[in-house]
C-alpha positions, 0 to 999 in steps of 0.5 A: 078705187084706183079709177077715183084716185087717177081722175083726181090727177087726170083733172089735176093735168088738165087744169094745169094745161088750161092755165098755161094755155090761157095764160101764153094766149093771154100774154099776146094782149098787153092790156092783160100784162098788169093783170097777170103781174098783179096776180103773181103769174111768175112764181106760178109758172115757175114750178110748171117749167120742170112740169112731167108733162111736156106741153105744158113745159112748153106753154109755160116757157112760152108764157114766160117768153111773153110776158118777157118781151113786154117790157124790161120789168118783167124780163127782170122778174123773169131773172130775181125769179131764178128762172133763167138756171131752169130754162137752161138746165132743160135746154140742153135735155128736152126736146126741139119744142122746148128749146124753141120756147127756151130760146125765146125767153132767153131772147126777149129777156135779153133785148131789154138791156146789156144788164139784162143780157148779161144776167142771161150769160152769166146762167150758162146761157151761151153754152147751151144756145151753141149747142142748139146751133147743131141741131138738126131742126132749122127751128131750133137754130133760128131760135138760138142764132136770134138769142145769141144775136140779141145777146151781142147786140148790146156792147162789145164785152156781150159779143165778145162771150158770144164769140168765145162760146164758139158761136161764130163759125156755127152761125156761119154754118147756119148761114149757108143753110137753105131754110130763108127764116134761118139765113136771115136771122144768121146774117143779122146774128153776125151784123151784132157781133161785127159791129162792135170792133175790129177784132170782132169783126176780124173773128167773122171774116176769118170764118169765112163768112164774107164770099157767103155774104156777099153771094146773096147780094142779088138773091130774091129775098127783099129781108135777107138782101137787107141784113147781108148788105147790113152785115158787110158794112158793119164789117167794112166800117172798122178798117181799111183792110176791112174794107178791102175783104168786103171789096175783093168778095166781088160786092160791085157793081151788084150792090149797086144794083140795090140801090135801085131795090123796091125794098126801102131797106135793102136800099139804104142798107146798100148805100150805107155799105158803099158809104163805109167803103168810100171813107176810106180811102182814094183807092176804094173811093176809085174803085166805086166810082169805076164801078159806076156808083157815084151816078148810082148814088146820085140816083138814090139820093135824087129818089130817097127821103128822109133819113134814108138819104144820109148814107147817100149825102155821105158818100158823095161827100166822102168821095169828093173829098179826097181829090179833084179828079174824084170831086169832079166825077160827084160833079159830071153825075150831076150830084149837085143838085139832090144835094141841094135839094136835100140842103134845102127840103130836108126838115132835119137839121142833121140831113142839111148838116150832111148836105152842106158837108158834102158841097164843102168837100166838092166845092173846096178842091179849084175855081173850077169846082167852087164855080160848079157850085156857084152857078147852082146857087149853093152858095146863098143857100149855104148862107141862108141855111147859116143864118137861119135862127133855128138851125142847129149849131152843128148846121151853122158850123157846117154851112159856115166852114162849107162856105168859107172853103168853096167862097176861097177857092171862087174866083167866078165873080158875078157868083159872089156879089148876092154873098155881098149882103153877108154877116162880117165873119163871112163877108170878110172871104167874099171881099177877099175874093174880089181883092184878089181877082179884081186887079188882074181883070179890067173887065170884072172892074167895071162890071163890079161897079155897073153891078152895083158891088162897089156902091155896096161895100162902101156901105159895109161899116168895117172896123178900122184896122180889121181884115174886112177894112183892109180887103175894102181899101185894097179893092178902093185903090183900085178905083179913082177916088172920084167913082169911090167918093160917087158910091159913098154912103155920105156923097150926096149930103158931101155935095149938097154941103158944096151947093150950100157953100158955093150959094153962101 
């Protein structure tokens, strides 16, 4: 008789194993997704999360992680379930394989949304993935560090409970572990909590995690080069002080060597940490360029595409931005020409944003600068890209101020007079230019009438009274008034009106 009633349970078991089972499997598809939902998997798996059976425990959490990570709607149901007080309830009870699955659901519930996250805060979640920070599987931690780090990603509040769950110096601890998986996951872990503030930040380099870091720029492993190098800038972007921890970790000229890295992700990663390094200040802009990393820099964006180039446009801008000396070494590394190449080529409007910044910031500091920059014909790009009807506002207005501030430090004539065909709110710099530079030079007079110069701004109509008319009567006076009457719009009919006179 006890056989008979003991086989009821034993097939009671293994059905409930095969519908976990079938079900996690299931989850992996999402053309299964709405049919699950629609047959009220959630409250059905519920129950199974306290099963007496440990594998089906875990295959119920994993379901749950599942169906979880498919959309924001789901992880929803996973929380007006009251799901989330079970899973940490046996977080800190059972054993590694249901923590791994636990912390998966915590996971995937939170990377939906900041709401979502803090739903999974406010159930205890921190305290317990904390402690699975101390366990002494690697499996395990990586799954908590992952949840945590999704956790923080979303908002500064978010990092901040992470942080005040003690979790830093442990992902720290975490990160000098020698399982690859674990240190990856550590490092982008630390990446979501510094990026928010300073004081975050601040909290990461005081458990000492910068030297770690920064020893890894040049290990062998393409994911965790990325998330190190991603991990320093969002460190070194906040300050200056910042900034200077991750330079004293020693990070040059190794992470210049990124640069150069088959890893389209580790390069950019680099180049955007030498960027949040450079904005700063003359000193740190120096330290890259002694270093070597404007040619390096120079090199990334001549090779880069697309959005990867950004931090490379930005760091050259940043660079030549602060002095002329420092403009100058952009220059001699030949940094002109990807940057307009990208001016050019770049289909985003943002890139060519960027670029025509960046050739403001070389071209702005001397003649000699604005000079460089003429001669490589950046000026009437600059121009065209202005005009264009479909760019951007922010691109007018960049290639506008770009233009203006180079077309005020020009004095290398024969550069300006393509800019003579300009609209009038730039041809007004262009002819203040000449206005300047003409009375002093003979010889750049006569060249600007061979050129046909003078002929064209006679042509231009100027508003009696406006900057443009003035610059335009100045540079007339320069000349007899015969050779300026000879280049007159009207001089012809002028003459053909004596001849009738003088025939009558």
């Amino acid at each position: 008789m006890s056989r008979a009633v003991l086989q009821v349970f034993e097939e009671y078991q293994k059905a409930r194993v095969t519908f976990v089972q079938t079900v996690a499997d299931l989850a992996t598809r999402p053309q299964n997704i709405d049919a699950l939902q629609n047959a009220g998997v959630m409250a059905l798996l519920r129950p199974l999360l306290l099963d007496n059976v440990a594998s089906i425990q875990q295959s119920a959490a994993l379901a749950l992680g599942r169906l979880a990570n498919f959309s924001d709607e789901l992880a929803e149901s996973v929380v007006t379930h009251e799901i989330l007080p079970q899973l940490v309830y046996s977080l800190s009870q059972q054993n590694r394989f249901y923590k791994k699955a636990a912390a998966f659901v915590l996971r995937a519930v939170s990377k939906h949304s900041p709401e979502l996250a803090q739903a999974v805060v406010d159930s205890g979640a921190l305290e317990a993935l904390v402690t699975c920070l101390e366990e002494f599987d690697p499996s395990v931690k990586e799954a908590a560090a992952w949840a945590l780090g999704y956790i923080a990603r979303h908002t500064k509040e978010l990092a901040q409970c992470v942080v005040d769950a003690g979790a830093v110096p442990l992902l720290v601890l975490c990160f000098q572990e020698p399982e690859l998986t674990l240190k990856r996951i550590s490092a982008s872990a630390l990446s979501d909590i510094c990026k928010h503030s300073p004081e975050l930040a601040q909290t990461v380099v005081d458990a000492g995690a910068v030297s770690l870091l920064a020893k890894d720029i040049s290990h062998n492993d393409a994911p965790l080069k990325r998330q190190v190098c991603s991990c320093l800038a969002q460190i070194a972007k906040h300050s200056v002080d910042l900034a200077e921890v991750v330079v004293e970790a020693e990070i040059f000229p190794r992470i210049l060597h990124c640069l150069k890295d088959i890893d389209e992700f580790v390069r950019k990663n680099a180049a955007t940490c030498i960027r949040e390094i450079a904005r700063h200040t003359p000193d740190l802009a120096k330290l890259i360029v002694n270093a070597g990393g404007v040619a390096a820099t120079v090199d990334y964006v001549t090779e880069s595409r697309g959005n990867n180039r950004l931090p490379g446009i930005m760091t050259l801008g940043y660079i030549a931005a602060f002095s002329e000396t420092l403009a100058l070494a952009v220059v001699v590394s030949k940094g002109i020409p990807p940057l307009k190449d990208a001016l050019i080529n770049e289909p985003e409007d943002h890139l060519k944003a960027a670029s025509a910044w960046s050739l403001g910031q070389i071209g702005r500091h001397s003649p000699d600068h604005a000079r460089a920059l003429a001669e490589a014909d950046v000026l009437r790009r600059l121009l065209a890209v202005y005009l264009h009807q479909d760019s951007s506002e922010d691109l007018q207005t960049k290639a506008k101020r770009a233009l203006k501030s180079v077309i005020q430090k020009c004095t290398h004539l024969p550069a300006l007079e393509p800019l003579l065909e300009a609209p009038p709110n730039i041809l007004k710099y262009v002819v203040q230019q000449f206005a300047k530079v003409l009375p002093n030079d003979v010889n750049a007079r006569r060249a600007f009438v061979q050129s046909g110069g003078l002929q064209k701004i006679q042509e231009v109509k100027a508003e009696v009274g406006s900057k443009l008319h003035d610059y335009i009567d100045e540079i007339n006076m320069l000349y007899p008034p015969e050779i300026v009457q000879y280049y007159s719009p009207n001089y012809a009919e002028t003459l053909l009106k004596k001849l009738d006179e003088f025939s009558t």
